[in-house]
N, C-alpha and C positions, 0 to 999 in steps of 0.2 A: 658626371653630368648625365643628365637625359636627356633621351631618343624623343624631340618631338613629336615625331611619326605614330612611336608606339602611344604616344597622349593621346594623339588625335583616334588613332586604332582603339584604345580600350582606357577613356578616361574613368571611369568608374571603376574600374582596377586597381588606376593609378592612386586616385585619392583612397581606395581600399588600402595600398597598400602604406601610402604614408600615413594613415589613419593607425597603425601599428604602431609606428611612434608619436605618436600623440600630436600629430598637425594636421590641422582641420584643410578642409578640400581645397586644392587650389586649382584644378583642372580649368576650370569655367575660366577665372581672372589668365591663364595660361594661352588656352584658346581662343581668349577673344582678341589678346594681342598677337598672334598666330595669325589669328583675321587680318589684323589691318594690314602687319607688315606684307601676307601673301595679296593683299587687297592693292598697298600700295605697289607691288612689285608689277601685278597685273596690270594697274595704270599706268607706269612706266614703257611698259611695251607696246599698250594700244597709243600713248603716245608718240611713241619711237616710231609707229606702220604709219601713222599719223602724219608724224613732219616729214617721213619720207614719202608718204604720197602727194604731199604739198608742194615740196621741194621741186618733184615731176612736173605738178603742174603749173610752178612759178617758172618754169625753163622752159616749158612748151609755150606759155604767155605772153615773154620776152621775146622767144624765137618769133612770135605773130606779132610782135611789136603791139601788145595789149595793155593796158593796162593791170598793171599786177600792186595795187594798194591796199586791195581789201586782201587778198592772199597774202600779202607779206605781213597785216596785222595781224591774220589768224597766226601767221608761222609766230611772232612775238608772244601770241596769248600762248601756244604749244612750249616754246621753251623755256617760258617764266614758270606755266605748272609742272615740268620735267625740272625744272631747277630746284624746285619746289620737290618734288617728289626724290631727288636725288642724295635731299638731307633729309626728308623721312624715312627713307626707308633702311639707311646706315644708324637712325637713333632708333627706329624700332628696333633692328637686331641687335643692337648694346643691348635695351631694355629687356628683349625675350632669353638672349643670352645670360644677364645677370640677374634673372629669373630662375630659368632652369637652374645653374652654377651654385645657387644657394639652397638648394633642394637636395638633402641628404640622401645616400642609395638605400633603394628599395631591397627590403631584408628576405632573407632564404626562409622557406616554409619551417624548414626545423628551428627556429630562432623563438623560444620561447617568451611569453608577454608579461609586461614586467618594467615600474618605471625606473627600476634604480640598481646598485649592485644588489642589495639586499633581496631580490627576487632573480640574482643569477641562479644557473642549475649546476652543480655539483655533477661531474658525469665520471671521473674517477681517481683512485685516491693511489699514491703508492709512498712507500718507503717504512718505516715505523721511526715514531719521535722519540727521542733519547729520553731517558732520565735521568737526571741528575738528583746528585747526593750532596749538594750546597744550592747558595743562592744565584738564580739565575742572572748574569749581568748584560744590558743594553750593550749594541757591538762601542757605541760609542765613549761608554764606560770603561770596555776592555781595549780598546785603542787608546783613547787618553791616559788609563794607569801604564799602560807598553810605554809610554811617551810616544808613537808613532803616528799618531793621529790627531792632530795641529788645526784646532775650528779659530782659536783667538788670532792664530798667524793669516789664515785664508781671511777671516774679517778684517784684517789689518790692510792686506792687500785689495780684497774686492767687497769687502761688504758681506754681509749673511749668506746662508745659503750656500757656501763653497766649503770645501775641506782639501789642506795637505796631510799626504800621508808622508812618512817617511820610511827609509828602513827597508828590513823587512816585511811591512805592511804594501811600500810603495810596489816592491817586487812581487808581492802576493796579487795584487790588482793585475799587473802586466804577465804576468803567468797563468790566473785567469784566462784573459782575452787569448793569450797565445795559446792555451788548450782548446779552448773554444773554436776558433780559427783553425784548428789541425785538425780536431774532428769533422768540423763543415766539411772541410777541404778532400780531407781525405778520404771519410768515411761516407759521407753527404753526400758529393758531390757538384758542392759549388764551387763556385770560380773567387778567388779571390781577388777583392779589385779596391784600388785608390780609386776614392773621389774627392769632390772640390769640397768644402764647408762653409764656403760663398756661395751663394746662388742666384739666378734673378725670378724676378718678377713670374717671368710664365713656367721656372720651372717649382716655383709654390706651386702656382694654381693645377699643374699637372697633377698632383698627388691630393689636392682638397686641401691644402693649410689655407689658402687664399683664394675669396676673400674670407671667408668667414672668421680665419683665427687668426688673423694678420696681433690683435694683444697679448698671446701667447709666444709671441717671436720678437725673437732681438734683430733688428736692422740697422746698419752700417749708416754712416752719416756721406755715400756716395748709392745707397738706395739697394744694395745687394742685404742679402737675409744669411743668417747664419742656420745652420737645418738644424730643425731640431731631433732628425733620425734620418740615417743613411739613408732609408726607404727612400727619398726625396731624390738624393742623387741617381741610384743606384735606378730608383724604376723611370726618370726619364731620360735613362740611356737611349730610350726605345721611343722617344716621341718625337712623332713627326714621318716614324717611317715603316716600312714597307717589310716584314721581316719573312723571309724564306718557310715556309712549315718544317721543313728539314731542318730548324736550328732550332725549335723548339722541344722539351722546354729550355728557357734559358733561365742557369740557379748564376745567381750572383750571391756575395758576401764581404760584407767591410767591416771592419776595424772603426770608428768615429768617436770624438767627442761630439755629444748632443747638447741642446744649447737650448733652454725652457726658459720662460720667466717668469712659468707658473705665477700668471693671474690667476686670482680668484683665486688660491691657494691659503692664503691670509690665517696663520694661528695652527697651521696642518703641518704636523711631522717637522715642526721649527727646530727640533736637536735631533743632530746626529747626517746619516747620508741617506735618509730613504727618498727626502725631496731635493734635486740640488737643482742650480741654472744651467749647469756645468757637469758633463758625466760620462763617463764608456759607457759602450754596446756593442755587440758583437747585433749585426742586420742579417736576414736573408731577406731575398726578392727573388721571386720565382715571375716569368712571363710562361703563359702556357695559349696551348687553344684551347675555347671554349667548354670543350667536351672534356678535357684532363684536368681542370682545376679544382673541383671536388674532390677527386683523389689528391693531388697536390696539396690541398690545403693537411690532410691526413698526415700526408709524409711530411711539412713543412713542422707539424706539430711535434709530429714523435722525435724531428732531429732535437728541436727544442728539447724535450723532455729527456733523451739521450745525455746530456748537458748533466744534468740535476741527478740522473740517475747512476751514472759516474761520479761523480763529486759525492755520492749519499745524502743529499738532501732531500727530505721528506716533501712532498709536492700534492696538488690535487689540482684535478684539470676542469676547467670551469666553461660552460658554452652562456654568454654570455644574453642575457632579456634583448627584450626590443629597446627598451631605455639607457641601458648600457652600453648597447653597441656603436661604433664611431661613426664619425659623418659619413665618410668611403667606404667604410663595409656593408660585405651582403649578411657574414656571418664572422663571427670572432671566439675563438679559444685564450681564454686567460689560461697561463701556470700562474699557479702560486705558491711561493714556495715557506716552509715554514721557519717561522725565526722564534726562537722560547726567548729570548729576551721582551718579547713584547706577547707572547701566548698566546699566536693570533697566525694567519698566513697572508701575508705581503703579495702584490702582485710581481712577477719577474721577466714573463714574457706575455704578450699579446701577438697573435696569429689570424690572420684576418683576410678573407676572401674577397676582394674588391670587383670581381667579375670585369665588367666592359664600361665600368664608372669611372678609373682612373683614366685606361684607354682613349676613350671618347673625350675626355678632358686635352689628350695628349696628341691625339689623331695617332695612335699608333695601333698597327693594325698589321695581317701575317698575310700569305697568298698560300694556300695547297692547288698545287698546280698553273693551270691556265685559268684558276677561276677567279672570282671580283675578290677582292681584298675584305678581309674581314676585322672586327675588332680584336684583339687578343683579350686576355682575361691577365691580370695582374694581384699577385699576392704578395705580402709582407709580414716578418715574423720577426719578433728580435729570439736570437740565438746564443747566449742571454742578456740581458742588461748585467753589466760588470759588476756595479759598486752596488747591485740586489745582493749580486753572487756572495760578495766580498760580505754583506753583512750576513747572510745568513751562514756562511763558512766560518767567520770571528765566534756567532752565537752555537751555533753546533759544537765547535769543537772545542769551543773555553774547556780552559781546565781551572781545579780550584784554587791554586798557584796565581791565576791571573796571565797565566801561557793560554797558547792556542797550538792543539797539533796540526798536522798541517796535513790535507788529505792527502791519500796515496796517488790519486790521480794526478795532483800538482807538483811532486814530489822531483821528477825530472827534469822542472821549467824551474824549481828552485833552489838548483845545485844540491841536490839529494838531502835539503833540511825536513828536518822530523817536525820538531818544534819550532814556536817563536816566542821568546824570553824576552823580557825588558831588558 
């Protein structure tokens, strides 16, 4: 969310900078409801000095045994307009409030212009792509000939969109995560943590899912939201309060299933698991001060990349246009990692620098010292999304058997198996 203040400070900035993403000025229609509400507040007060100087002189009137009829009808006209003004100026602040709240964060200078992914920038490439000496197969081809990978059975149960794995397949998925989760942990430096997968109301709108994406989300028929990324949990640990500068930064990381319902999806990646409702991720969430989140964002990437580059999968790191980048980002890093079943690079993680937009949504905020409480700066990475991993490890290491071997790096999460056989 934004800073008022900073509107009212340098509105031709501001509409500069949302002009970046291609929305037209809204400074003016901002600051004139700005006006009223600070218009009605000011009323409120000279009314408030108002009746209490009335009040004085209906007591001092009484006490001279005066007449006090016209003063008591001024005091009735005083706190019909304070009544009056008591409910404008709580629906002005919904209104300015659900104004700013729908207003996406203002982007980093380095964020390249640009409506769509097709005008992302490429910043760097690593790994080299395999060759193979047969025909390439979709991971969902070589899971279904395993038998391990079960789309008719998940349709059975919930409808499109889901997959069981079985097997060997199901253990490759949680050996996965569970490498993933060691190196954060250990190498990283996050903290690993349980969170809820329920959530309410304010703690969507902490993170930007709500309002604006509330049809992207599955909601419970008692009004809680199921998240659709740990991010959600994980960064409104911190809202609402008051954090020490000595405890930052603070790395968190979880384990979740994520929970989309990819609207507007419609006809996109309908076979196989690259779009599901339902799906692991390994989260990071980093809280920092202001001044260290640039760097963070840096080191939030490479752990990602750390990920891919243990596993051997071929990646290129992408800084993503002004059109691309998410509603709460200032700046965002795609990985994408490559899958030769489709000849193409998938995305697997996003990394994204939310500055003092999520914060300010959260009131969360750090103190150094004795001094005024500041905003914190909040970021979020996935570390990797699981069932990405899972497909581009099935397409990488297909053999022409219709096996898959099984990288070295997962080799100890899955009781020292080499391969996986039908």
């Amino acid at each position: 969310m934004h800073d008022i203040r900073a509107i009212r400070e340098d509105a031709a900035g501001f509409d500069q900078g949302l002009a970046r993403r291609g929305i037209e000025a809204v400074s003016r229609e901002v600051l004139e409801l700005d006006d009223q509400r600070r218009a009605a507040l000011a009323g409120q007060q000279e009314l408030q000095a108002a009746r209490n100087g009335l009040a004085k002189k209906i007591g001092e009137a009484k006490r001279a045994k005066a007449d006090t009829g016209a003063l008591e009808a001024e005091g009735a006209r005083i706190r019909a307009e304070l009544e009056a003004l008591d409910r404008e100026g709580p629906r002005l602040d919904a209104l300015l409030k659900d104004m700013l709240c729908r207003m996406p964060n203002l982007l980093d200078d380095a964020v390249p212009p640009g409506r769509d992914e097709a005008e992302n920038l490429v910043v760097k490439e690593w790994g080299v792509k395999r060759e193979f000496g047969f025909a390439v197969k979709q991971h969902f081809e070589i899971g279904e000939a395993l038998g391990l990978m079960d789309f008719a059975g998940a349709a059975k149960l919930a409808g499109a969109r889901f997959t069981v794995l079985k097997g060997a397949l199901a253990r490759l998925e949680r050996a996965l995560a569970q490498f993933m989760l060691d190196v954060h942990t250990s190498e990283h430096g996050y903290s690993e943590t349980a969170v809820p997968l329920l959530v309410n109301d304010a703690t969507m709108f902490g993170t930007g899912q709500l309002p604006k994406f509330a049809d992207d989300l599955f909601r419970t028929t008692d009004g809680r939201w199921l998240i659709p990324t740990a991010e959600v949990s994980l960064t409104n640990l911190v809202a609402g309060e008051i954090v020490p500068a000595s405890a930052l930064p603070m790395r968190m990381t979880a384990l979740t299933p994520c929970f989309r319902s990819e609207a507007g999806s419609a006809g996109r990646d309908v076979r196989g698991m690259l779009r599901q409702h339902q799906f692991y991720k390994v989260e990071m969430v980093s809280i920092t001060a202001p001044a260290d989140s640039e760097a963070e964002h840096e080191r939030m990437t490479r752990a990602a990349e750390t990920i891919l580059e243990r596993l051997e999968l071929p990646y290129r790191r992408v800084l993503l246009c002004a059109g691309d980048t998410g509603f709460s980002a200032a700046k965002t890093f795609d990985l994408e990692v490559w899958v030769p079943g489709q000849d193409t690079y998938r995305e697997i993680s996003s990394c994204s620098n939310t500055r003092a937009f999520q914060a300010r949504r959260m009131n969360a905020r750090f103190r150094a010292g004795e001094g005024k409480p500041e905003f914190v700066h909040t970021l979020n990475g996935s570390g990797v999304a699981v069932g990405r991993a899972l497909i581009a490890v099935l397409e990488t290491y297909q053999n022409e058997d219709g096996g898959v071997t099984v990288p070295a790096a997962l080799r100890p999460y899955m009781g020292g198996l080499e391969r996986i056989n039908g």
